[in-house]
Biopython code that builds the backbone (N, CA, C, O; Angstrom):
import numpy as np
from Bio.PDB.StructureBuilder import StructureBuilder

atoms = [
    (1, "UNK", "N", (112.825, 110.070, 82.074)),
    (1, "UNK", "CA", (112.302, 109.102, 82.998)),
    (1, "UNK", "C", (111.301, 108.201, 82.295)),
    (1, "UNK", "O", (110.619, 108.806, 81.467)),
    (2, "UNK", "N", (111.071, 107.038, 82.407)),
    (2, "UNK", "CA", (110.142, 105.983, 82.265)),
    (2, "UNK", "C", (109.237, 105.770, 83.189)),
    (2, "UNK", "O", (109.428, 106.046, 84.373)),
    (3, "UNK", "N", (107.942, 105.150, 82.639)),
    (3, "UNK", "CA", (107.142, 104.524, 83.710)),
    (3, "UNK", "C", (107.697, 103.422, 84.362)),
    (3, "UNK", "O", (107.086, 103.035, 85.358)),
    (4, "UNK", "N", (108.819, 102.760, 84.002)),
    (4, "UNK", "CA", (109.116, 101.959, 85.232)),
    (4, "UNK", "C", (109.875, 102.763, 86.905)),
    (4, "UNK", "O", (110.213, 102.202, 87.947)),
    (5, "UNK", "N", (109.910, 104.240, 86.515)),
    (5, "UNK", "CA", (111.061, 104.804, 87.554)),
    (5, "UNK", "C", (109.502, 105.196, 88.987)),
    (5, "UNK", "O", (109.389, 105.968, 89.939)),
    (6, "UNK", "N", (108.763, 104.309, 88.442)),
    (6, "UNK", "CA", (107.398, 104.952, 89.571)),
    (6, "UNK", "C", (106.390, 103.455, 90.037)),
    (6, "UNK", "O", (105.782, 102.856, 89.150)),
    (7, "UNK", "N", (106.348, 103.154, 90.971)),
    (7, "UNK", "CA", (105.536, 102.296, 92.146)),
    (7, "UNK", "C", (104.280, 102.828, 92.484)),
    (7, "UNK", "O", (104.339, 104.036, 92.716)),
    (8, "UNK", "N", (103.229, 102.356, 92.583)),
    (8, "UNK", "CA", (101.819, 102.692, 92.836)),
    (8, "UNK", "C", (101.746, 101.748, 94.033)),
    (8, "UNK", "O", (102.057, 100.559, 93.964)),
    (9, "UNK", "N", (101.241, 102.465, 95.318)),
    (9, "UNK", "CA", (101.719, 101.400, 96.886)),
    (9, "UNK", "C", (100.103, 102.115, 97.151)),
    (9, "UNK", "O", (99.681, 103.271, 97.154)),
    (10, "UNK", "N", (99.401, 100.577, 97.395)),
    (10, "UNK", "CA", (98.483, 101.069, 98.115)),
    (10, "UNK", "C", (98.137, 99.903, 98.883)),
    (10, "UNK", "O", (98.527, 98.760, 98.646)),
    (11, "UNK", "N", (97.320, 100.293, 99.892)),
    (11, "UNK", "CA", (96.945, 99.446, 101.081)),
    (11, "UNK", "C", (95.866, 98.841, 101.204)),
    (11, "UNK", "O", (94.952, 99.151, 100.441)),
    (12, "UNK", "N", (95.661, 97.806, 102.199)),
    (12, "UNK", "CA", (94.239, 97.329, 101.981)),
    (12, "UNK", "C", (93.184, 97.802, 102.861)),
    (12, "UNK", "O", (92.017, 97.430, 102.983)),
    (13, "UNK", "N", (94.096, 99.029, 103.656)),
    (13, "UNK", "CA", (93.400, 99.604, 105.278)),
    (13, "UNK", "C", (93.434, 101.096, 104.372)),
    (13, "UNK", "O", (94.044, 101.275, 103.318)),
    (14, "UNK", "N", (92.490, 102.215, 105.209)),
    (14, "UNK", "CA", (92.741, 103.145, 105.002)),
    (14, "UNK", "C", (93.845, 104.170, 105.832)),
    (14, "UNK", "O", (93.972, 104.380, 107.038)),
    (15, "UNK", "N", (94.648, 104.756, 104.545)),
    (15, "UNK", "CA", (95.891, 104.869, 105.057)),
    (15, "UNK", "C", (95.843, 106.374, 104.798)),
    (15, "UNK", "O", (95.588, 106.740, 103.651)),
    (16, "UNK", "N", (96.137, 107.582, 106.070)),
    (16, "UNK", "CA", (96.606, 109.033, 106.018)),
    (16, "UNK", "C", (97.897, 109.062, 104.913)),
    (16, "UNK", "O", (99.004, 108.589, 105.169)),
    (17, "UNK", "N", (97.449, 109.851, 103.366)),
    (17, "UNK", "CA", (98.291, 110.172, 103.229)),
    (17, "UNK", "C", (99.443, 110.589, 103.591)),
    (17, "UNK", "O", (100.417, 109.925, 103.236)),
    (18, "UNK", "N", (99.684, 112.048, 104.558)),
    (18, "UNK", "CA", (100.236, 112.911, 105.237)),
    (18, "UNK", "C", (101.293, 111.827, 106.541)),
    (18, "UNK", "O", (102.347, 112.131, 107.101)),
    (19, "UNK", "N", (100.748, 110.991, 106.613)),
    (19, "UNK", "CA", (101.551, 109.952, 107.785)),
    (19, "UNK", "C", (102.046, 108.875, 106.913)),
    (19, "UNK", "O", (102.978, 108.225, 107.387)),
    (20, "UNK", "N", (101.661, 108.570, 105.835)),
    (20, "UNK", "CA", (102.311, 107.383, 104.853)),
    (20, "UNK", "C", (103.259, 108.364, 104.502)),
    (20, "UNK", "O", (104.124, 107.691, 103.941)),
    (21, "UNK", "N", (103.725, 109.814, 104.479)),
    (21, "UNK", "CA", (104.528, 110.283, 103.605)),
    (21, "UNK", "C", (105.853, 110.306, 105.070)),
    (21, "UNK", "O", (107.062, 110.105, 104.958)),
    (22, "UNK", "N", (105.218, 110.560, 106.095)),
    (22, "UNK", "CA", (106.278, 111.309, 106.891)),
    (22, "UNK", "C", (106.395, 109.717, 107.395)),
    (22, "UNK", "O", (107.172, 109.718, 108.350)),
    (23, "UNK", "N", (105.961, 108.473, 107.146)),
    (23, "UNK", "CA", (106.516, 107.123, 108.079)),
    (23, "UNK", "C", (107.694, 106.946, 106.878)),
    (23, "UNK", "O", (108.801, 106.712, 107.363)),
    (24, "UNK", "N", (107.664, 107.012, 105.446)),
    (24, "UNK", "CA", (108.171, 107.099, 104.604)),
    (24, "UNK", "C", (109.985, 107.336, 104.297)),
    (24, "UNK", "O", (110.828, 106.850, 103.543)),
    (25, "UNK", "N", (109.937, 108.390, 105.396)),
    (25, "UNK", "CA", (110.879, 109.503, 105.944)),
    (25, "UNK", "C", (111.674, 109.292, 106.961)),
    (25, "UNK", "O", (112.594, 110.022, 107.331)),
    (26, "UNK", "N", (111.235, 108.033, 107.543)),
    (26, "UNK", "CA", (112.211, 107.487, 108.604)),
    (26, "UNK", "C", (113.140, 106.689, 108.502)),
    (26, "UNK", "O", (113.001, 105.898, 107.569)),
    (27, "UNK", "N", (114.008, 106.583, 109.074)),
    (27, "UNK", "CA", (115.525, 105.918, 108.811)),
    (27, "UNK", "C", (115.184, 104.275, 109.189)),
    (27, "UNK", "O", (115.969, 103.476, 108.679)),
    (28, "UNK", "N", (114.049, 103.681, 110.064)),
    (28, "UNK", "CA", (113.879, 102.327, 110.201)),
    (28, "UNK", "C", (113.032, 102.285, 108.652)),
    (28, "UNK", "O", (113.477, 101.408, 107.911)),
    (29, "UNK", "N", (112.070, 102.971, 108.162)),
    (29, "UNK", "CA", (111.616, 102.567, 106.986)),
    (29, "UNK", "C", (112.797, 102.352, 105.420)),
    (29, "UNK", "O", (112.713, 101.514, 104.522)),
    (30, "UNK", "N", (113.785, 103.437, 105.607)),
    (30, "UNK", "CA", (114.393, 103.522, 104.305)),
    (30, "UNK", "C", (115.065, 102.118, 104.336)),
    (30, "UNK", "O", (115.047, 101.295, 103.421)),
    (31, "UNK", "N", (115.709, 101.981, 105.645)),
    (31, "UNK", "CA", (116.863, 100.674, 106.217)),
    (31, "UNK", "C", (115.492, 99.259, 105.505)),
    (31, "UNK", "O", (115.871, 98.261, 104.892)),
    (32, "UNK", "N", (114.591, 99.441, 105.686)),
    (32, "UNK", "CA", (113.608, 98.409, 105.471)),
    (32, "UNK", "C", (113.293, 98.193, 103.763)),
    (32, "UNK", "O", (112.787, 97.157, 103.333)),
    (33, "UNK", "N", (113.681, 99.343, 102.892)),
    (33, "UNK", "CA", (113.568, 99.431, 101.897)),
    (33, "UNK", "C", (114.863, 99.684, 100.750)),
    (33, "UNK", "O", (114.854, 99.698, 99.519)),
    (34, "UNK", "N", (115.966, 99.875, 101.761)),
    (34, "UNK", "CA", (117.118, 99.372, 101.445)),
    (34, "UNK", "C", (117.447, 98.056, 100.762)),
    (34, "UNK", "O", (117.932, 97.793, 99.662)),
    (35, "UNK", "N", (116.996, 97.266, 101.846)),
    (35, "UNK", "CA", (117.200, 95.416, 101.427)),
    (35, "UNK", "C", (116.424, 95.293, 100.187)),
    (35, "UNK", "O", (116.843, 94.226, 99.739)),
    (36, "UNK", "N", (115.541, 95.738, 99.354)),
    (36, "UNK", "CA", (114.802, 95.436, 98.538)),
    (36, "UNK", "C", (115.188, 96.666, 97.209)),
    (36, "UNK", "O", (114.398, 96.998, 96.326)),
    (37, "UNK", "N", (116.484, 97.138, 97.371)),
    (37, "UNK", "CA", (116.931, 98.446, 96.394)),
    (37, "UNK", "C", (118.087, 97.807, 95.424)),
    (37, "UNK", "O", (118.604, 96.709, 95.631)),
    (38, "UNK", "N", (118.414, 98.691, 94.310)),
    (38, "UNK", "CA", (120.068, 98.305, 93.882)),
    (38, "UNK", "C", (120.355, 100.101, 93.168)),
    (38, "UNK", "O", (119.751, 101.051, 92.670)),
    (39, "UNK", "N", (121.742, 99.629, 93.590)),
    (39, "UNK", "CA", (122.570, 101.113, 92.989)),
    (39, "UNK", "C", (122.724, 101.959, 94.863)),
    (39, "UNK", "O", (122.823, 101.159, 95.793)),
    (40, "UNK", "N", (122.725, 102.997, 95.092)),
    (40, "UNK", "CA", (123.272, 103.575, 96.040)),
    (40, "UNK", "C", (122.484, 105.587, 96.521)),
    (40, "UNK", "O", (121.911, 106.465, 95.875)),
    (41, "UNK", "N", (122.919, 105.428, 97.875)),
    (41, "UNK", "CA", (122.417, 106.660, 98.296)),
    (41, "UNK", "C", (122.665, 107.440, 97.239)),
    (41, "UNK", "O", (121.693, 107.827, 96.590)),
    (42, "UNK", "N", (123.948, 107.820, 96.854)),
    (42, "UNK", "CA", (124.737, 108.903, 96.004)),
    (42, "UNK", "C", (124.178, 109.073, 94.869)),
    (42, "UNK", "O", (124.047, 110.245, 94.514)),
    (43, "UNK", "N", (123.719, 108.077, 94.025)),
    (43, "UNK", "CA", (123.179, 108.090, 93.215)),
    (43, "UNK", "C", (121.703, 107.892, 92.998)),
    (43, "UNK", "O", (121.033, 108.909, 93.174)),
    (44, "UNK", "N", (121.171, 107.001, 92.716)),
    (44, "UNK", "CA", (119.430, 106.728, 93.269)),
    (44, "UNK", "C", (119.082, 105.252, 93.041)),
    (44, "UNK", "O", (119.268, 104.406, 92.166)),
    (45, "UNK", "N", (118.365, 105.359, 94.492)),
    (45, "UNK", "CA", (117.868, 104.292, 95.191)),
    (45, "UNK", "C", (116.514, 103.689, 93.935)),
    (45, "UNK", "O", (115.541, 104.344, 93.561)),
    (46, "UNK", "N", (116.967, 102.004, 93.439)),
    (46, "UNK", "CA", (115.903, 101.666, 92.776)),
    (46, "UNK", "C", (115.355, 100.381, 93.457)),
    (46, "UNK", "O", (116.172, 99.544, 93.843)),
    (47, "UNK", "N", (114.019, 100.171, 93.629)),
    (47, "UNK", "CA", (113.035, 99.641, 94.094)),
    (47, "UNK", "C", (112.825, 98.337, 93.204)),
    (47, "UNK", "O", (112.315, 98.417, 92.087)),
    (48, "UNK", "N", (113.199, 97.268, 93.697)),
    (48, "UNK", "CA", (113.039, 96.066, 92.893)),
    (48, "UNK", "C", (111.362, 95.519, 93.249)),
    (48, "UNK", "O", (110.953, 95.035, 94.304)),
    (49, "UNK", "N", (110.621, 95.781, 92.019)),
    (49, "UNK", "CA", (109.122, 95.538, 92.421)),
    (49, "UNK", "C", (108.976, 94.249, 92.611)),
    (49, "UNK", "O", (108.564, 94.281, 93.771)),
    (50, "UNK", "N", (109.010, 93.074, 92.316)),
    (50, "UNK", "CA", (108.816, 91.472, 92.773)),
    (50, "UNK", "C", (109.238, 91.795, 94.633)),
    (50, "UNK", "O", (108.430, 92.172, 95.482)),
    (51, "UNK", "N", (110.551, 91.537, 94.824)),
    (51, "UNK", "CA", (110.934, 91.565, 96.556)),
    (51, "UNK", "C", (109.804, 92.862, 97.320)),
    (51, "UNK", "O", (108.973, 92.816, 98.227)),
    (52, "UNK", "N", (110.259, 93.852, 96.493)),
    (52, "UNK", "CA", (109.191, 95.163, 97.192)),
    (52, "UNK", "C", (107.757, 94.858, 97.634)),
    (52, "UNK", "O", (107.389, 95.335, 98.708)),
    (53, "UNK", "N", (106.871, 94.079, 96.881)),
    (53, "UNK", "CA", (105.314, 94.443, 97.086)),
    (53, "UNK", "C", (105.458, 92.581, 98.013)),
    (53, "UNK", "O", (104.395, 91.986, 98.189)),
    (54, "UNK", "N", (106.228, 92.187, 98.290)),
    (54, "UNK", "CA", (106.039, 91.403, 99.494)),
    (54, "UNK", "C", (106.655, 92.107, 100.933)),
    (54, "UNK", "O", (106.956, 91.294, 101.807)),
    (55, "UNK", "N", (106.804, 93.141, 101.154)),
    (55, "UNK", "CA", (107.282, 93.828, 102.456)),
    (55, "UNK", "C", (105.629, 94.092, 103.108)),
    (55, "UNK", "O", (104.722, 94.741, 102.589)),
    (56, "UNK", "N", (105.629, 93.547, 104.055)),
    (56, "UNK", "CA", (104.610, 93.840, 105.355)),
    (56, "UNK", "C", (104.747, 94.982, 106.380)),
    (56, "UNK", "O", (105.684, 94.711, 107.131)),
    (57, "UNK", "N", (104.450, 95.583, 106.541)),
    (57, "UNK", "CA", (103.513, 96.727, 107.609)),
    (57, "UNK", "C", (102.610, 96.886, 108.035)),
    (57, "UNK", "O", (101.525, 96.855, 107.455)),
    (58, "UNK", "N", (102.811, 97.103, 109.174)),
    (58, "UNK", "CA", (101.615, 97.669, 110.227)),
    (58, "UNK", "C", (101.483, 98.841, 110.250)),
    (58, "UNK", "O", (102.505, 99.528, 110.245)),
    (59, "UNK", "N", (100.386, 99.376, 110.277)),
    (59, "UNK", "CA", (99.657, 101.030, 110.414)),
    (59, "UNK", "C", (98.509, 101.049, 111.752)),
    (59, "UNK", "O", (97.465, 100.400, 111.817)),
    (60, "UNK", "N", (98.976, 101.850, 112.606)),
    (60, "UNK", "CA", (98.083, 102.144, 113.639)),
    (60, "UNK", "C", (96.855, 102.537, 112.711)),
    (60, "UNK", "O", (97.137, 102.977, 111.597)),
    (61, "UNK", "N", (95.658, 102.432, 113.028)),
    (61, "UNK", "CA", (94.133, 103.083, 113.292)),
    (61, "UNK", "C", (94.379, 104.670, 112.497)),
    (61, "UNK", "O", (95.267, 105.517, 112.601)),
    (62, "UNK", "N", (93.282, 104.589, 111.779)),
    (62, "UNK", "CA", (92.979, 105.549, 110.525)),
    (62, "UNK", "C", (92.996, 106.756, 111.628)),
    (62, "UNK", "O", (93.864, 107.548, 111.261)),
    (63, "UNK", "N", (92.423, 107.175, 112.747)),
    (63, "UNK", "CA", (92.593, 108.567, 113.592)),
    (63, "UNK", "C", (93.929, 108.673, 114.349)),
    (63, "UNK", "O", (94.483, 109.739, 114.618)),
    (64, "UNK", "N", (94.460, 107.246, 114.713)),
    (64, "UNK", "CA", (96.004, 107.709, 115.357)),
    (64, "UNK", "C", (96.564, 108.181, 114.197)),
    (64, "UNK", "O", (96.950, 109.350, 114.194)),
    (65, "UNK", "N", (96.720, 107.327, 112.943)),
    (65, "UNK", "CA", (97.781, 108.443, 111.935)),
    (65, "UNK", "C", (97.602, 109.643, 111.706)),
    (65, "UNK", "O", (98.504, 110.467, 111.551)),
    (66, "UNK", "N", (96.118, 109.911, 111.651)),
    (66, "UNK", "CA", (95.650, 111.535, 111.947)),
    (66, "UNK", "C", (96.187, 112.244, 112.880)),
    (66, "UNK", "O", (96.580, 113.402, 112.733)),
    (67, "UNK", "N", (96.230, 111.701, 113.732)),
    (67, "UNK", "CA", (96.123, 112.470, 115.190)),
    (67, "UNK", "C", (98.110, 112.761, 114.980)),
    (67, "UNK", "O", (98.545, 113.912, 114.963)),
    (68, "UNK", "N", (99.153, 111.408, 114.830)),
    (68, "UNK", "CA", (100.285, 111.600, 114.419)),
    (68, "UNK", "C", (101.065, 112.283, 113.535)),
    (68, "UNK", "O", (102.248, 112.581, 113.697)),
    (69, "UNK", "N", (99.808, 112.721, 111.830)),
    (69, "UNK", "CA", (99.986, 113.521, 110.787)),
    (69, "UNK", "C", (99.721, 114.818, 111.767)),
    (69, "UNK", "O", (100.768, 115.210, 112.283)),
    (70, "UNK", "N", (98.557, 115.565, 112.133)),
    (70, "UNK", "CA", (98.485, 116.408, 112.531)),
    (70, "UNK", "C", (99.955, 116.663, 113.486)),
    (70, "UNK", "O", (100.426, 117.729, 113.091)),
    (71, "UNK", "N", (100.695, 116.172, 114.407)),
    (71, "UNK", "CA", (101.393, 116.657, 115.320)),
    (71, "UNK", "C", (102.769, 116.877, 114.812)),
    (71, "UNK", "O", (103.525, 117.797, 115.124)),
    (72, "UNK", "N", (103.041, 115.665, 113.781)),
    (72, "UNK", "CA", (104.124, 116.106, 112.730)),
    (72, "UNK", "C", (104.059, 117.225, 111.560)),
    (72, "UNK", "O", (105.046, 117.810, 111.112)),
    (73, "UNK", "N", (102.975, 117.381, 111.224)),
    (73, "UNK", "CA", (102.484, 118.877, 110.236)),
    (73, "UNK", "C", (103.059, 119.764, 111.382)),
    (73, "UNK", "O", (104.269, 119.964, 111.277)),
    (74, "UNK", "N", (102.650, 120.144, 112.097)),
    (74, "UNK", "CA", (102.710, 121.077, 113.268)),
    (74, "UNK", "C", (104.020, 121.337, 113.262)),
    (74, "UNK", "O", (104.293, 122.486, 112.915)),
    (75, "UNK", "N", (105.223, 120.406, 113.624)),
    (75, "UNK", "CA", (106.140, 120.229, 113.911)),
    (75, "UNK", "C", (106.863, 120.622, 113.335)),
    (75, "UNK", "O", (107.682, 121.516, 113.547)),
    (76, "UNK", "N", (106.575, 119.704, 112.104)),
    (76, "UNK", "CA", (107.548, 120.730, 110.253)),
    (76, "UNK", "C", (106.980, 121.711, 110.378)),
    (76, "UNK", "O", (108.119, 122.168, 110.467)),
    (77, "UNK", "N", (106.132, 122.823, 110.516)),
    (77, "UNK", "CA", (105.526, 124.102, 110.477)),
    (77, "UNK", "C", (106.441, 124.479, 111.335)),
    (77, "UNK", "O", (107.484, 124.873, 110.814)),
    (78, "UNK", "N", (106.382, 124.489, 112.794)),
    (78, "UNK", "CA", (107.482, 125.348, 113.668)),
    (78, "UNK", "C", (108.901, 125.114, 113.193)),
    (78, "UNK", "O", (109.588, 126.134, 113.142)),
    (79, "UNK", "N", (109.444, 124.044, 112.855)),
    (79, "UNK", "CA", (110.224, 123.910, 112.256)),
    (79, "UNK", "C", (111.108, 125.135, 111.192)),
    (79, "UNK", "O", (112.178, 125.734, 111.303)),
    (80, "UNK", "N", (110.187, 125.109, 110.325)),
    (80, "UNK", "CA", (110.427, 125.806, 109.014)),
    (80, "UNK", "C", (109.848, 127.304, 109.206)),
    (80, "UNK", "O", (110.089, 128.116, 108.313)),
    (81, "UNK", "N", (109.121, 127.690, 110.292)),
    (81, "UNK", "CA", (109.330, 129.159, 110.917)),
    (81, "UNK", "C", (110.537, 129.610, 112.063)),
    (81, "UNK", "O", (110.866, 130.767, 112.325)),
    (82, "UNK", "N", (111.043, 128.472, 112.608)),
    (82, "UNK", "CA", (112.269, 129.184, 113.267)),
    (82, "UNK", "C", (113.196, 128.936, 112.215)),
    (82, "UNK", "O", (114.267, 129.313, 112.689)),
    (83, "UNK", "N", (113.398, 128.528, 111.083)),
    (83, "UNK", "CA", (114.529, 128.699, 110.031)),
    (83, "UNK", "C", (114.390, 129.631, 109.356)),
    (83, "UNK", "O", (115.276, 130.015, 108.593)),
    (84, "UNK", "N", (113.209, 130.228, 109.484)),
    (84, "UNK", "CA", (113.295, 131.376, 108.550)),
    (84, "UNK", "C", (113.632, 132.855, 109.399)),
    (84, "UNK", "O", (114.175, 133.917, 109.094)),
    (85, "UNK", "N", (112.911, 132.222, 110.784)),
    (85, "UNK", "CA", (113.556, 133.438, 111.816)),
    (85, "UNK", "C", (115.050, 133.518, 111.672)),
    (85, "UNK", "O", (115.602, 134.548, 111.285)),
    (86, "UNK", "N", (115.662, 132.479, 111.972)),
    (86, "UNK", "CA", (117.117, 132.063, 111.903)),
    (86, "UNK", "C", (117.966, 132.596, 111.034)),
    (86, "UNK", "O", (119.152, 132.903, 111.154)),
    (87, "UNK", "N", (116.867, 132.706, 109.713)),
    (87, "UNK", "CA", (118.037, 133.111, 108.440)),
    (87, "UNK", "C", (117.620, 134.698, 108.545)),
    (87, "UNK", "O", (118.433, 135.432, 107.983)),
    (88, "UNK", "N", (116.332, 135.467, 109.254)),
    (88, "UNK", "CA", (116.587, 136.769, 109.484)),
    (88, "UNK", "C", (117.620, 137.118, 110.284)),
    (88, "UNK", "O", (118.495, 137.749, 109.690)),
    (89, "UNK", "N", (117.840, 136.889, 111.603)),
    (89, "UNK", "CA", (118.849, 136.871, 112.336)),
    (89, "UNK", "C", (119.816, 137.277, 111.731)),
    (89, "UNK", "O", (120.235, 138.430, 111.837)),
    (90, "UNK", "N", (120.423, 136.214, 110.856)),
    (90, "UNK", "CA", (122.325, 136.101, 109.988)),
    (90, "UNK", "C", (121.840, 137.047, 109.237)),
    (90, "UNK", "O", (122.649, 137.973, 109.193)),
    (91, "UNK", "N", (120.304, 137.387, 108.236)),
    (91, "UNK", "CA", (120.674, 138.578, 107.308)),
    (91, "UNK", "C", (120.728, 139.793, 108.528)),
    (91, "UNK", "O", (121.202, 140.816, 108.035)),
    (92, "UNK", "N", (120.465, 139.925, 109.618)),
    (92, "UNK", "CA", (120.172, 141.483, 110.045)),
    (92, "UNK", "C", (122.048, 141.284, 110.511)),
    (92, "UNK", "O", (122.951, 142.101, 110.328)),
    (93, "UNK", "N", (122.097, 140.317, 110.954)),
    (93, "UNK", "CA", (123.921, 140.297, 111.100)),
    (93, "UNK", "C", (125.026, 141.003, 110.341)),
    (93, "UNK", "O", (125.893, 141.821, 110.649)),
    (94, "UNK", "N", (124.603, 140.268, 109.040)),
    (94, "UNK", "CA", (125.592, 140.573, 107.898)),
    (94, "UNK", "C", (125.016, 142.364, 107.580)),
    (94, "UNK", "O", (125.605, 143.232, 106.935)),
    (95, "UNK", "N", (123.812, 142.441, 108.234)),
    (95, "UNK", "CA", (123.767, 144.169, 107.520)),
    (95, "UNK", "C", (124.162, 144.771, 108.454)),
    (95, "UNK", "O", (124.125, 145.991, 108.291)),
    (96, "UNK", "N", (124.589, 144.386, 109.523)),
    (96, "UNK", "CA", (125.137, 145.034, 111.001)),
    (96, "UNK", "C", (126.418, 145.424, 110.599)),
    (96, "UNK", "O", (126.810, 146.586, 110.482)),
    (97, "UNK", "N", (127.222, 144.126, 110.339)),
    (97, "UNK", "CA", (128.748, 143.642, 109.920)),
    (97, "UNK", "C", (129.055, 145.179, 108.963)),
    (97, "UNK", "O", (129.889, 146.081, 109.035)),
    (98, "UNK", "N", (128.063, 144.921, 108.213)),
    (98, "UNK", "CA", (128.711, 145.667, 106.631)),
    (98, "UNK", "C", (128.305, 147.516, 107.414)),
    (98, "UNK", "O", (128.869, 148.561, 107.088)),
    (99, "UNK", "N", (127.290, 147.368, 108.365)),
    (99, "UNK", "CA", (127.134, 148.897, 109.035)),
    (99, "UNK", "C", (128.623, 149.436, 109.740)),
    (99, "UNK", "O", (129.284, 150.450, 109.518)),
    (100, "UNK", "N", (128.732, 148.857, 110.218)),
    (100, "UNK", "CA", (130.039, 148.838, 111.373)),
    (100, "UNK", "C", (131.261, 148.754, 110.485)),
    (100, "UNK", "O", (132.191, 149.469, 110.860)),
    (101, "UNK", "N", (131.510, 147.891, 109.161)),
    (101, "UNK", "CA", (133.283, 147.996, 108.350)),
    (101, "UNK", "C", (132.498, 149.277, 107.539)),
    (101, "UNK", "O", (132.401, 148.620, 106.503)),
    (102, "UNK", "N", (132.145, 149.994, 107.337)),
    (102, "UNK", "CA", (132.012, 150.875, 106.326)),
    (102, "UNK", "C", (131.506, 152.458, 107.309)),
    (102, "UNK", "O", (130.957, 153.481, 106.900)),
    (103, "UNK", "N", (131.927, 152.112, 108.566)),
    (103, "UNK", "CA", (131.376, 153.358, 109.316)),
    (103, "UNK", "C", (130.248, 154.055, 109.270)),
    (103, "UNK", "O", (130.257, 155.201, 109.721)),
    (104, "UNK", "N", (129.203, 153.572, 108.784)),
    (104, "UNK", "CA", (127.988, 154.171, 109.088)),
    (104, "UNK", "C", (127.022, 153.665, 109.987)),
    (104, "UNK", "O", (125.819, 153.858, 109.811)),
    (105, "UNK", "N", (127.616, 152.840, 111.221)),
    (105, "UNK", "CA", (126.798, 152.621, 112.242)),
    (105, "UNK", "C", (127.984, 153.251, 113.558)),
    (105, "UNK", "O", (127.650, 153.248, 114.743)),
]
sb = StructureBuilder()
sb.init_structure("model")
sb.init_model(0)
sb.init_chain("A")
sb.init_seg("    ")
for serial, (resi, resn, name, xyz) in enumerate(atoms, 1):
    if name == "N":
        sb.init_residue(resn, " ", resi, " ")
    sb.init_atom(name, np.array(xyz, "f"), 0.0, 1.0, " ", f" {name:<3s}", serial, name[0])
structure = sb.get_structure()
């Protein structure tokens, strides 16, 4: 990799990391950063810096992105504890499965 494969984006407001990452993550932002890319999903998306650092955004108020980071943290947290419940589930399954074809349940 080169230092050109990296963008330094900063703002003139103060901006929640944690909510710049997850606004980042949305399908109206990528579509917005699409028009300003070349090459493809499949492969990787490159960022033409001249068109790029003229794209405009709005950011709600330094405590709403807080208040929005906090509820999306939260969110990915429950998230990523019912997947892990989820994948106990299928393992206690598959040790059920294998109890029951091998007759010892």
């Amino acid at each position: 990799m080169t230092s050109a494969d990296y963008i330094v984006l900063k703002s003139k407001n103060n901006v929640n990391p944690i909510f710049f990452s997850h606004l980042f993550q949305t399908e109206k932002s990528l579509n917005k950063f699409k028009n300003y890319s070349q090459g493809s999903l499949l492969e990787r998306l490159r960022l033409m810096y001249p068109q790029f650092s003229d794209i405009k955004m709005a950011f709600p108020s330094y405590e709403e992105q807080e208040k929005i980071a906090n509820l999306l943290t939260f969110v990915d947290n429950k998230i990523e504890l019912i997947e892990k419940k989820y994948q106990t589930y299928l393992d206690f399954k598959k040790y059920l499965m294998q109890q029951i074809f091998t007759n010892k349940l």
